[in-house]
C-alpha positions as a Markdown table, in Angstrom:
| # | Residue | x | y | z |
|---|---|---|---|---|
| 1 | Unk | 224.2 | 128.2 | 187.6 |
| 2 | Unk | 227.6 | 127.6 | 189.0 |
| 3 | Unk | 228.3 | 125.4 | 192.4 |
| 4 | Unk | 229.1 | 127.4 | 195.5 |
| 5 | Unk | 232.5 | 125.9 | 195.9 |
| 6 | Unk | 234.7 | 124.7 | 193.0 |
| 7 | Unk | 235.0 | 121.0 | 193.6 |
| 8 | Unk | 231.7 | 120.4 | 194.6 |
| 9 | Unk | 231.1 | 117.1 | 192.8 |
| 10 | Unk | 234.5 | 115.7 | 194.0 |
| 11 | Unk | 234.5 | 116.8 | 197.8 |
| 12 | Unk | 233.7 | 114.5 | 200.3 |
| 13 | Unk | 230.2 | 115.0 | 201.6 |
| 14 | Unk | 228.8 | 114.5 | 205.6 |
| 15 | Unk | 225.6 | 114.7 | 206.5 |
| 16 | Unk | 223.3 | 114.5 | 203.2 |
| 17 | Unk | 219.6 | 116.1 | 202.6 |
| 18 | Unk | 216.8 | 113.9 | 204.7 |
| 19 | Unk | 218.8 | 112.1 | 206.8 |
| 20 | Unk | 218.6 | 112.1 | 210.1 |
| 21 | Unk | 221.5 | 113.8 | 212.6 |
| 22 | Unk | 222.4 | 114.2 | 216.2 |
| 23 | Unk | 221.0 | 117.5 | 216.4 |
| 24 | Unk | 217.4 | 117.0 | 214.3 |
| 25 | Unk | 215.4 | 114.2 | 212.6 |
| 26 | Unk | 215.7 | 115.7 | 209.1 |
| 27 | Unk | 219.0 | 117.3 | 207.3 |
| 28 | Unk | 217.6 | 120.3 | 205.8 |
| 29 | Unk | 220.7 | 120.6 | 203.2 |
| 30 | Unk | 223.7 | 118.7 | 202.2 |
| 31 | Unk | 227.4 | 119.0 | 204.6 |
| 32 | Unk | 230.3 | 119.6 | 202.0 |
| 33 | Unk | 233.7 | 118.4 | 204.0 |
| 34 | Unk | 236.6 | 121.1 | 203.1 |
| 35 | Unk | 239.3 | 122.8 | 205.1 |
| 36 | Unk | 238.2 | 126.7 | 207.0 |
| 37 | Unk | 238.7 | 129.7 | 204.3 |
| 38 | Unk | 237.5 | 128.0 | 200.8 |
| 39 | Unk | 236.1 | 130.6 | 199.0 |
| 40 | Unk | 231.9 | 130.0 | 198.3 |
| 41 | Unk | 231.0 | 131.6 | 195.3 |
| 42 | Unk | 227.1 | 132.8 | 194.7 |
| 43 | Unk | 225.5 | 129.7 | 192.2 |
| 44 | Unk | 223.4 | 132.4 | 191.2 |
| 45 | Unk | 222.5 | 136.1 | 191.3 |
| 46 | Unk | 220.8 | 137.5 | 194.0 |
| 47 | Unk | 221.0 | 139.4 | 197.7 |
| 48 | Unk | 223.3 | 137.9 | 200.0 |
| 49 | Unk | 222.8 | 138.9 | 204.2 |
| 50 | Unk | 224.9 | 137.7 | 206.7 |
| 51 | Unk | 223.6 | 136.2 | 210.2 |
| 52 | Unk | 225.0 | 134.5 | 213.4 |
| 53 | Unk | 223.1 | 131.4 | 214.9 |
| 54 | Unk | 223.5 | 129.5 | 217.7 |
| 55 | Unk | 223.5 | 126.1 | 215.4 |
| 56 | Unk | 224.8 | 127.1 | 212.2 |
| 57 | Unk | 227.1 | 130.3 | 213.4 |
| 58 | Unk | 227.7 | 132.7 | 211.2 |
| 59 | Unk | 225.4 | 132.3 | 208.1 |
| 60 | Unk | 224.8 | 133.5 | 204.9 |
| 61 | Unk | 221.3 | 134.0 | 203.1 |
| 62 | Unk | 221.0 | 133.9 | 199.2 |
| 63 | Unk | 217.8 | 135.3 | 198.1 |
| 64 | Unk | 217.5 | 134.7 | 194.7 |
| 65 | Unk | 213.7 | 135.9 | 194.1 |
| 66 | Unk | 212.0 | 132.1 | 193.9 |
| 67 | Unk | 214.8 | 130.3 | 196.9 |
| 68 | Unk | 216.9 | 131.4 | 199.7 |
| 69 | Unk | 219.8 | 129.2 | 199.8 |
| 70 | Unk | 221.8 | 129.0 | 203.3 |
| 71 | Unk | 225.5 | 128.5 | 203.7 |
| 72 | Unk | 226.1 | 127.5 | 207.6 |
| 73 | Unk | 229.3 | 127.4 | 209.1 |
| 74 | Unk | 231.2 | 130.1 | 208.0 |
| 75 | Unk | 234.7 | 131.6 | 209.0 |
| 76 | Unk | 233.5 | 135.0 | 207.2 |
| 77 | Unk | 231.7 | 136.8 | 204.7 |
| 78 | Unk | 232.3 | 139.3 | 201.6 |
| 79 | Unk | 231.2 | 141.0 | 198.9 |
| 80 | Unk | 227.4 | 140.5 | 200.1 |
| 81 | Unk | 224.3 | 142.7 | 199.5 |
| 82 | Unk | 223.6 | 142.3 | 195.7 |
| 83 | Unk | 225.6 | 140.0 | 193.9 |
| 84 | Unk | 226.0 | 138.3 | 190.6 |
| 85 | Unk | 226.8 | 134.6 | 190.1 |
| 86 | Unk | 230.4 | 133.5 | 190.7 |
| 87 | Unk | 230.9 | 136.2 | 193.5 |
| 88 | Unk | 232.8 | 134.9 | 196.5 |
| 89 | Unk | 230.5 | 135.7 | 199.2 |
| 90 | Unk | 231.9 | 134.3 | 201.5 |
| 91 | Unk | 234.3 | 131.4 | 203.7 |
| 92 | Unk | 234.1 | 127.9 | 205.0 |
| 93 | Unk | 234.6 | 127.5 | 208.5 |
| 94 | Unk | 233.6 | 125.9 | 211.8 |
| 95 | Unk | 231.2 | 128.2 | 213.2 |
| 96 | Unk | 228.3 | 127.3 | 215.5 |
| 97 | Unk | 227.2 | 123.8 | 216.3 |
| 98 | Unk | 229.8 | 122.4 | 214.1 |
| 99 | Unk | 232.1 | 119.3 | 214.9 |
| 100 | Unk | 234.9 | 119.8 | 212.2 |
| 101 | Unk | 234.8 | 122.2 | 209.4 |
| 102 | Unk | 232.8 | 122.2 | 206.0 |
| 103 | Unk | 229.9 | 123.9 | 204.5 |
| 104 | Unk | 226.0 | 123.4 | 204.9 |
| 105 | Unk | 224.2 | 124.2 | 201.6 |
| 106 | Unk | 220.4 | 124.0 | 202.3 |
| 107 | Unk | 218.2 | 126.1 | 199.6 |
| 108 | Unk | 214.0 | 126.3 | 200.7 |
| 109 | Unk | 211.2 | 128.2 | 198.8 |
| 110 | Unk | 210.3 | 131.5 | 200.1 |
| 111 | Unk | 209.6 | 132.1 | 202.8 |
| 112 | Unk | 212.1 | 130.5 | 205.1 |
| 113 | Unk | 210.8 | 127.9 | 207.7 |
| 114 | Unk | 213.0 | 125.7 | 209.4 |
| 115 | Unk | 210.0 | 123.7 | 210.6 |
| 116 | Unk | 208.7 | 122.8 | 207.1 |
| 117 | Unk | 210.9 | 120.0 | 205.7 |
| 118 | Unk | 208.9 | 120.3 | 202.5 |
| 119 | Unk | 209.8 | 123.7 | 201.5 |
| 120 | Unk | 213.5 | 122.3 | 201.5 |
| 121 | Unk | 215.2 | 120.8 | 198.0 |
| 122 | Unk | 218.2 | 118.6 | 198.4 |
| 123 | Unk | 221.1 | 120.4 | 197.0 |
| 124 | Unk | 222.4 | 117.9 | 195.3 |
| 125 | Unk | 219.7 | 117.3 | 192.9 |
| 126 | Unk | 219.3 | 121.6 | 193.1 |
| 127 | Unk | 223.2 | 122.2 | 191.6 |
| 128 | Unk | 223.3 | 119.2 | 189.3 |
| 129 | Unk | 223.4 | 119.9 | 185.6 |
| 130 | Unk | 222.2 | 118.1 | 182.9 |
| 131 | Unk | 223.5 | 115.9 | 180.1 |
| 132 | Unk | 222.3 | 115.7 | 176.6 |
| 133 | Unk | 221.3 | 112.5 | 177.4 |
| 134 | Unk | 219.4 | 113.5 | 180.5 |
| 135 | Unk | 218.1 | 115.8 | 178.6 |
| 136 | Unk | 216.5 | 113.7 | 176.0 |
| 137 | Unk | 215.3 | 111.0 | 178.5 |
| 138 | Unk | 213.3 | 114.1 | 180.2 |
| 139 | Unk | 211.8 | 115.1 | 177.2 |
| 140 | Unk | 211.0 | 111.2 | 176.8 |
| 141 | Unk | 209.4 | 111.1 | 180.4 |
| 142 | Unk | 207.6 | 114.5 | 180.1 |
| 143 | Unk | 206.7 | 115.1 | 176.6 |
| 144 | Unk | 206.9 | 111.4 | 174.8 |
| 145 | Unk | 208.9 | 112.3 | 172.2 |
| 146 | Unk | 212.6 | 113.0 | 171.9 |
| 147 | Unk | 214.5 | 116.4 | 172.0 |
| 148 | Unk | 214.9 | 118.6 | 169.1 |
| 149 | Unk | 218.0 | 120.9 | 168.4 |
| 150 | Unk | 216.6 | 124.0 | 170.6 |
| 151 | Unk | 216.7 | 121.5 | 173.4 |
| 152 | Unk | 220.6 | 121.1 | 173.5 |
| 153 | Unk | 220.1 | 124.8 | 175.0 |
| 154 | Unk | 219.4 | 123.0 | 177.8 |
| 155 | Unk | 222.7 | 121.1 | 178.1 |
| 156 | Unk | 225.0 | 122.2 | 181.4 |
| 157 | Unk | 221.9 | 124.2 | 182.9 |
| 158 | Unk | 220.3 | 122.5 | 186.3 |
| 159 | Unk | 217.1 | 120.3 | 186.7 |
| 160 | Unk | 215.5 | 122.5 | 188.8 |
| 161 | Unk | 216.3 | 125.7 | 186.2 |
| 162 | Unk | 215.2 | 122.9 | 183.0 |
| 163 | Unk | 211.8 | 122.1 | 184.8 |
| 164 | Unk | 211.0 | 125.7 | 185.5 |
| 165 | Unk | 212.0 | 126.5 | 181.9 |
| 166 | Unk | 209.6 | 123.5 | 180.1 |
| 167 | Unk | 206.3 | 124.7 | 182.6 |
| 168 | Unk | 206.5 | 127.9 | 180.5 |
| 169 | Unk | 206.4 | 126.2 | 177.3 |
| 170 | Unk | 203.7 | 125.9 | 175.2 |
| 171 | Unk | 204.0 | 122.5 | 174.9 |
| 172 | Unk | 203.5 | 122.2 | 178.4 |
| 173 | Unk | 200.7 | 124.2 | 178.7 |
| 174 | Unk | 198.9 | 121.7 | 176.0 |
| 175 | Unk | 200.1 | 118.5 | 177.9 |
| 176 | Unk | 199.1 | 120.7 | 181.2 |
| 177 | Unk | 195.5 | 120.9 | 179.6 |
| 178 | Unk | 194.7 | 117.4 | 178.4 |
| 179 | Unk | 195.4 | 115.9 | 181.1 |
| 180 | Unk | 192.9 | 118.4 | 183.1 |
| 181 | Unk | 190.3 | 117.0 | 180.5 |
| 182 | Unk | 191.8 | 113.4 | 180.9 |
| 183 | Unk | 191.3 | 113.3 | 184.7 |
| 184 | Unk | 187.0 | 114.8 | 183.7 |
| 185 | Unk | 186.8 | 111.4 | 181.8 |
């Protein structure tokens, strides 16, 4: 999975996930401060529409199957419909109910309700990638034991992508079943 815009870990950030702002109680994504026309590429594949809101102006919606991630704010759009990951989709701006211009990244599970903080994952924790340590302390955490050599597979790949990967696993379906028979007891 790649970051929507290049120096996502080193741009300054506004509003973060949870918090509250003028306009709501609860920040549904994360503000990314950068100048009108940075290119946001698609972190993943998927279908890419294009909207225009009264509060977040002209939009675009990432469906990638499981999430539709939002980018608010925008100064325009391209190469949308079905696209891969690293496709620029699209442009910072200062669109809507905006105050100075930068990027609002919120993802939510399908479908898509605004009203329903829950379905909404902060995209910070969404786009980070992992460490091999990271990766052994959430084998550690999850599994008791430390990582093998297949795990360093997981190295550079997301949390969210690395948890979705070990609930197929039979491992985890073993783990998944005594504790089923552990809560009986």
């Amino acid at each position: 999975m790649e970051y929507p815009l290049k120096k996502w870990k080193t741009l300054k950030r506004g509003y973060k996930f949870g918090v509250p702002t003028y306009y709501n109680d609860f920040h549904l994504g994360t503000d990314i401060i950068t100048k009108t026309g940075t290119p946001i590429h698609a972190p993943t594949k998927g279908y890419a529409r294009s909207f225009w809101g009264k509060q977040g102006g002209l939009t675009i919606h990432l469906d990638t199957g499981l999430e539709i991630i939002r980018f608010l704010h925008l100064s325009g759009v391209a190469g949308l419909e079905n696209v891969e990951e690293g496709d620029i989709i699209g442009f910072t701006g200062n669109t809507g109910m905006s105050t100075a211009p930068h990027l609002h990244c919120d993802i939510s599970t399908k479908p898509l309700n605004t009203q329903d903080t829950s379905r909404f994952k902060d995209p910070e924790a969404y786009f980070k990638t992992m460490t091999w340590d990271e990766v052994q302390d959430e084998y550690r955490l999850i599994f008791h034991r430390e990582a093998d050599e297949d795990a360093k597979g997981y190295i550079g790949v997301t949390y969210d992508f690395f948890r979705k990967e070990i609930k197929k696993s039979l491992e985890w379906e073993k783990l998944d079943e005594l504790y089923k028979v552990a809560k009986e007891l």
